[in-house]
C-alpha positions in Angstrom: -0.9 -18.0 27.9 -2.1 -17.4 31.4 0.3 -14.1 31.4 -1.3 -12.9 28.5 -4.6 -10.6 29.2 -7.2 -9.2 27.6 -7.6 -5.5 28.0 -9.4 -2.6 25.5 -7.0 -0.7 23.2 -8.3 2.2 24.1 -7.0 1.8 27.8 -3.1 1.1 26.6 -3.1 4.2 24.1 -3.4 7.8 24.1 -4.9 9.3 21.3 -4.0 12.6 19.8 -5.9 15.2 17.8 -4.7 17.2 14.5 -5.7 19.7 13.0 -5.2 22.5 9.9 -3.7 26.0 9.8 -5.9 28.0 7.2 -5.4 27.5 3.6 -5.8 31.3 3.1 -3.3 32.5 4.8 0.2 32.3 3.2 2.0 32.4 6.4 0.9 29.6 7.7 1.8 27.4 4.8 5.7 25.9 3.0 7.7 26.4 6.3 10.1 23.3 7.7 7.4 21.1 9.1 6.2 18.7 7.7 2.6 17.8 7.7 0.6 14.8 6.9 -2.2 13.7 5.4 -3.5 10.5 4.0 -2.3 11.0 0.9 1.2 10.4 2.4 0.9 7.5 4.4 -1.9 5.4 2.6 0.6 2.7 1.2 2.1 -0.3 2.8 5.1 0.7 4.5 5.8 0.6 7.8 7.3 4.1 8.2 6.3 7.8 7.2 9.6 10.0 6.2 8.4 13.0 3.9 4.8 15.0 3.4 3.2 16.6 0.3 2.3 19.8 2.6 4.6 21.8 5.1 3.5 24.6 7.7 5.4 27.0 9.3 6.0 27.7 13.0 3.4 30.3 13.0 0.9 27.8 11.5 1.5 25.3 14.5 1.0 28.0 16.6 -2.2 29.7 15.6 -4.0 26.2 14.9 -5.1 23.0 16.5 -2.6 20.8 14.6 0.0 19.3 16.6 3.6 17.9 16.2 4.1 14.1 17.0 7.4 13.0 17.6 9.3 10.2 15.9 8.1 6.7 16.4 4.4 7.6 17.3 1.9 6.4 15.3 -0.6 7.8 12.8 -3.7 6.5 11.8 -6.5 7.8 9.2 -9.7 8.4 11.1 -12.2 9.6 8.1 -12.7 9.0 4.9 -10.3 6.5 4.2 -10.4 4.8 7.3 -7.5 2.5 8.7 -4.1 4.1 6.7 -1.6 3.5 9.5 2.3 4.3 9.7 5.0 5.2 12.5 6.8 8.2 12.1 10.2 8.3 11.1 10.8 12.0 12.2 8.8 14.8 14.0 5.7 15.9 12.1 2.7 17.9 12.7 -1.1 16.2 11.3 -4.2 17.2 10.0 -8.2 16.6 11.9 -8.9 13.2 10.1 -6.4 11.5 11.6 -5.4 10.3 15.0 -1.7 9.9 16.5 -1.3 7.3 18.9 1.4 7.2 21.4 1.6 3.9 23.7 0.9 4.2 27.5 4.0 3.1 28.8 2.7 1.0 31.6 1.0 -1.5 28.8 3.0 -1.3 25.7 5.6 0.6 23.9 5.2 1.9 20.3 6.6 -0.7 18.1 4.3 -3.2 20.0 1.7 -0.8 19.5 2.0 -0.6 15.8 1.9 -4.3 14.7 -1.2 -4.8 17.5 -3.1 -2.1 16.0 -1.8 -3.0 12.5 -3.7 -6.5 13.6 -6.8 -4.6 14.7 -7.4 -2.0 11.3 -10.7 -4.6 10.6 -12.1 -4.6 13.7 -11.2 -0.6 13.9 -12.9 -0.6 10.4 -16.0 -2.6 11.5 -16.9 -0.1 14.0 -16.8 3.3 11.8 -19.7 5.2 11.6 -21.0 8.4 9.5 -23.8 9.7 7.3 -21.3 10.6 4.8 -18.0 9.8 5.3 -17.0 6.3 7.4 -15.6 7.7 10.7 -13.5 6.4 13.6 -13.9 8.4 16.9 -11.6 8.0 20.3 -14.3 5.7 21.5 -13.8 2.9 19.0 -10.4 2.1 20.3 -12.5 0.9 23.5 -14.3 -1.1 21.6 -11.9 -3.2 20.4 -10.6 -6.1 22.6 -6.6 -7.2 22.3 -4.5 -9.7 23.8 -1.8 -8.0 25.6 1.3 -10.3 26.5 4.0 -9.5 28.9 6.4 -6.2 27.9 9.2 -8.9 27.3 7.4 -11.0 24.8 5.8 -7.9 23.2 9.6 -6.8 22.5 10.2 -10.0 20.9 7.4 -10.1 18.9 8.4 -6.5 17.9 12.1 -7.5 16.8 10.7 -10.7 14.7 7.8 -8.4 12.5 10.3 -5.2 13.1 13.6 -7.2 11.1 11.4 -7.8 8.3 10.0 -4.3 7.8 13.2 -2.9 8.6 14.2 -5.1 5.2 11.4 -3.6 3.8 12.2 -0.4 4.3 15.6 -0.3 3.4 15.5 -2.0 0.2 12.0 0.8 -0.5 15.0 3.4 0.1 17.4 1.3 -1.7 14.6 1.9 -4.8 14.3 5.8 -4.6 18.4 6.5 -4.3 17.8 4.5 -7.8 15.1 6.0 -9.2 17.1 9.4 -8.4 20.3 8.3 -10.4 18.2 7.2 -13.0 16.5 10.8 -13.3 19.5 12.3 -12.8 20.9 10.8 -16.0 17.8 11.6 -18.1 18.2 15.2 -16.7 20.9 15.7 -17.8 20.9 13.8 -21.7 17.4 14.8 -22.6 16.2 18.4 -20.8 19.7 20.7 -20.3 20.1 19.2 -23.7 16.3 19.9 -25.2 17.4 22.5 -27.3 19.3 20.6 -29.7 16.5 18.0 -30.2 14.0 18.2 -33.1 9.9 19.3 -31.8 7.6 17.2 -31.7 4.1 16.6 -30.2 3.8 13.9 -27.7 2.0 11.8 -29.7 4.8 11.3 -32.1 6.5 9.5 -30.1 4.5 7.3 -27.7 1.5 5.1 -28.3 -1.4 5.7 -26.0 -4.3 3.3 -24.8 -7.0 5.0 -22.6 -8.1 3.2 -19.8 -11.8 1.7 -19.8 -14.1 0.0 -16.3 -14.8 -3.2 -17.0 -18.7 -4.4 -15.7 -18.9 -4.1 -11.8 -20.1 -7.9 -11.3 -16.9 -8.9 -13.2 -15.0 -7.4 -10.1 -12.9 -9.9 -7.5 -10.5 -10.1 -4.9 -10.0 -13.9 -4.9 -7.2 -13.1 -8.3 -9.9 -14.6 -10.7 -9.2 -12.9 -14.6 -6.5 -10.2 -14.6 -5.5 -7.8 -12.3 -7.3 -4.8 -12.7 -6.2 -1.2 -11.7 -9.0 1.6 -11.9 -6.7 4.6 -10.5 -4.1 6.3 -9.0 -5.4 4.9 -6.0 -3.6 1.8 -6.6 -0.4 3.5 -7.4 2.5 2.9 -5.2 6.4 3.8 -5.9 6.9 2.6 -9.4 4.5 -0.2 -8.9 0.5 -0.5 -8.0 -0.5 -2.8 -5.5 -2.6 -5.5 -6.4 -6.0 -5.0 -5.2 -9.0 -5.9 -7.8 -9.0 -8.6 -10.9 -11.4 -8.8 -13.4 -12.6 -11.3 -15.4 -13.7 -9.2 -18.8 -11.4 -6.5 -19.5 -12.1 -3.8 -21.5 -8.7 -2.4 -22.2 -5.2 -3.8 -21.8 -1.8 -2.5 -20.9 1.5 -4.9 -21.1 4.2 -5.3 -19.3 5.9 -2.1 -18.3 4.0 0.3 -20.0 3.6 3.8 -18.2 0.7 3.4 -16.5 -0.7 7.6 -16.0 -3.5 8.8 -14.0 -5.9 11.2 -16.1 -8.5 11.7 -13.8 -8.3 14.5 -10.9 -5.3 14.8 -9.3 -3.4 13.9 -12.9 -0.5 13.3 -13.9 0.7 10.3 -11.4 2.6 7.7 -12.6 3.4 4.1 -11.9 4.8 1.2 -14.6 3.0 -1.8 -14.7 5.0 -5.3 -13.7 2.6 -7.3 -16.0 0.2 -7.5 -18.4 -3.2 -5.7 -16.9 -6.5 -4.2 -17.1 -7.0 -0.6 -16.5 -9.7 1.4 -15.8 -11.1 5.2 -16.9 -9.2 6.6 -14.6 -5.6 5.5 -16.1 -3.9 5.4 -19.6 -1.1 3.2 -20.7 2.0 4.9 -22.4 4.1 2.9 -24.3 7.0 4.2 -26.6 6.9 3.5 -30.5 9.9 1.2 -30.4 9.5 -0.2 -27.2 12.0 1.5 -25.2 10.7 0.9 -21.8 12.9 2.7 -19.1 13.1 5.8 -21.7 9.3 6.7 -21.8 8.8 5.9 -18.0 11.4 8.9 -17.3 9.7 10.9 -20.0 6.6 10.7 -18.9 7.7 11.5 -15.4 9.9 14.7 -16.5 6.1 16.1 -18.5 4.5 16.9 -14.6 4.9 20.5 -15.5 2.2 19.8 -18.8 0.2 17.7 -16.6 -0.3 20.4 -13.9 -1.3 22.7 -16.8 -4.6 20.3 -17.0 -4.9 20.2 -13.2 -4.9 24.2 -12.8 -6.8 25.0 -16.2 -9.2 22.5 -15.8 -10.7 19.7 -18.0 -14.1 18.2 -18.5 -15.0 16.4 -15.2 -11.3 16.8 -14.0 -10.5 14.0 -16.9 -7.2 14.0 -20.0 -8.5 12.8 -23.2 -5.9 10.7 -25.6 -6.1 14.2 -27.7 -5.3 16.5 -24.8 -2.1 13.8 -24.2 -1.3 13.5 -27.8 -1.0 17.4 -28.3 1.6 18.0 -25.5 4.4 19.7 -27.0 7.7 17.8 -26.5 11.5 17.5 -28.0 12.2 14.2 -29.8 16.4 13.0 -29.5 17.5 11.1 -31.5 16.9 6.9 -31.5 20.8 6.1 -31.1 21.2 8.5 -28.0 17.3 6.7 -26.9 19.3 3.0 -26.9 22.1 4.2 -25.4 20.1 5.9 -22.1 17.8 2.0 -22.6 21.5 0.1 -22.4 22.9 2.5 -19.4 19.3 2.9 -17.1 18.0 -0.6 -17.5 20.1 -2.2 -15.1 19.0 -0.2 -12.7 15.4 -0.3 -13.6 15.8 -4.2 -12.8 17.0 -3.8 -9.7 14.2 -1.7 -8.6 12.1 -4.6 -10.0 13.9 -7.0 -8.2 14.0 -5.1 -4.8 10.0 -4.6 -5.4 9.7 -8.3 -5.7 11.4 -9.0 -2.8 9.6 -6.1 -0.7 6.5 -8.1 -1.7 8.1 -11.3 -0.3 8.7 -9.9 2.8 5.1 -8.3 3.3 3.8 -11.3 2.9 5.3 -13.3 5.1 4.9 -10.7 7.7 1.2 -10.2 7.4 1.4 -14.2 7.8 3.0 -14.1 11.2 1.7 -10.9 12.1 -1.9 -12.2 13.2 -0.3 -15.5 14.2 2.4 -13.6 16.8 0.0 -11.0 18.1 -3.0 -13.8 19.1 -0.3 -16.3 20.7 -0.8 -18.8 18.1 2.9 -18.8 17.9 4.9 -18.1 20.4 8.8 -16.5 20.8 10.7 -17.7 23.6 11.8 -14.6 25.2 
């Protein structure tokens, strides 16, 4: 390894500010550029296509937020500390996050990524803050890295890169799905509302309201049941395992609709297994068990959840009676089993492609630290 040498991060990466137009001023705000937060990146994929929030050209303009082009990197600098992505297009970024673009002479981006990928618990070690945990430009040269030839580093890229390209295709794979599938309930159960008898929400759907189990029954060693407290868990379709528990207080099974109810509400995963849930989350599950039916449902009822969101509700929180109440159409059980028998198949595809995804980041973040320390080596 005597090519290999040790440098600071922060001398082989140039680091960008963000910033944000004001939230006052109409202009500046649901133009054609995107722009990210957090909120859109904090997952486990590799890439970054599509933002909550978009500003206009006159927001860029007259603020300190900036575009950064395709394959530059973004990484959360406040709050929650360490989120990391590579953009897939051009996109503009708000002040609590950096974007990192490689210095050419050391590294290239894709490098870049998986190195600082590598580094997110070092960068996280130095944060700082009365407040808020905070990364500033300094940390990166703070942090030491092994920095092999350009060569090898665009081997190592290609190995980690093949298997989140995978990753991402068969994540993309998932949403042209997921669309189909919504497409379908569209068009069978709201253009057709009007001929369905009314009915209150729940009517139809069974609902358990999530409950913390004790703190000292917490883990991250998988001992109990997995345990989800909140949207923050929530990925597409799926939450990521995180927490377990070893005295849970309340239960969901095995694809029930899994709904946040706690400020921002009205997100929505399914869960792939029996699991613990916290206050922040309630478990839908239809009467007669039809499973891709009342995920759909649930999902199409974002208009009644946003009611909550704007009206407000007692510390931002949905009670089972404030669920229950929602006013809803009820089709009939034959046309229910038909939409199971047609959308099902392509529910378990989704499953499927999920397990595999999880596959596949595992056995990247096994070579990952392996490949970017020399432990193993790629002949170039």
């Amino acid at each position: 390894m005597s090519e290999w040498r040790e440098v600071k991060l922060g001398e082989i990466v140039k680091i960008i500010s963000g910033g944000t137009p004001k939230t006052n001023v109409k202009e500046y705000w649901n133009g054609d550029i995107p722009w990210l937060s957090v909120v859109d990146f904090n997952n486990t994929n590799r890439y970054v296509y599509n933002t909550e929030k978009s500003i206009t050209n006159k927001g860029l303009n007259e603020s300190s937020t900036k575009i950064l082009k395709k394959g530059q990197l973004i990484i959360s600098a406040r709050g929650t500390v360490g989120a990391l992505a590579q953009l897939g297009r051009d996109m503009a970024f708000n002040q609590s996050c950096y974007g990192l673009d490689a210095i050419s002479e050391f590294t290239f981006n894709d490098y870049l990524y998986y190195l600082v990928k590598w580094a997110i618990n070092k960068l996280k070690q130095q944060t700082h803050g009365a407040v808020f945990d905070t990364i500033t430009r300094e940390t990166f040269d703070y942090i030491d890295v092994l920095l092999p030839p350009l060569s090898e580093q665009k081997v190592i890229a290609s190995v980690l890169g093949s298997l989140d390209d995978k990753i991402d295709l068969l994540h993309r794979n998932n949403q042209t799905l997921e669309a189909i599938a919504e497409t379908i309930f569209r068009q069978w159960f709201i253009e057709e509302a009007d001929k369905f008898d009314k009915c209150l929400f729940g009517d139809e759907f069974d609902i358990v309201m999530g409950q913390s189990p004790p703190g000292n029954t917490y883990n991250e060693v998988g001992d109990g049941i997995v345990f989800f407290q909140g949207r923050s868990d929530f990925g597409f379709r799926f939450p990521t395992e995180r927490v377990y528990c070893t005295s849970p207080k309340r239960i969901a099974k095995r694809f029930d609709v899994l709904l946040s109810v706690r400020a921002p509400v009205g997100d929505i995963n399914m869960a792939m297994e029996e699991c613990c849930i916290g206050r922040g989350l309630a478990a839908i599950r239809h009467k007669k068990g039809y499973t891709s039916y009342a995920y759909y449902k649930v999902k199409s009822l974002q208009d009644e959840f946003d009611v909550f969101e704007r009206e407000g509700t007692v510390f931002g929180a949905v009670s089972k009676n404030d669920l229950k109440s929602i006013k809803t159409t009820m089709p009939s059980e034959k046309l229910v089993r038909k939409f199971e028998d047609v959308v099902s198949p392509i529910d378990s595809q989704i499953y499927f492609n999920t397990l595999q995804i999880r596959t596949l980041q595992s056995l990247r973040n096994a070579l990952l630290p392996k490949l970017i320390t020399g432990e193993i080596r790629v002949p170039v």
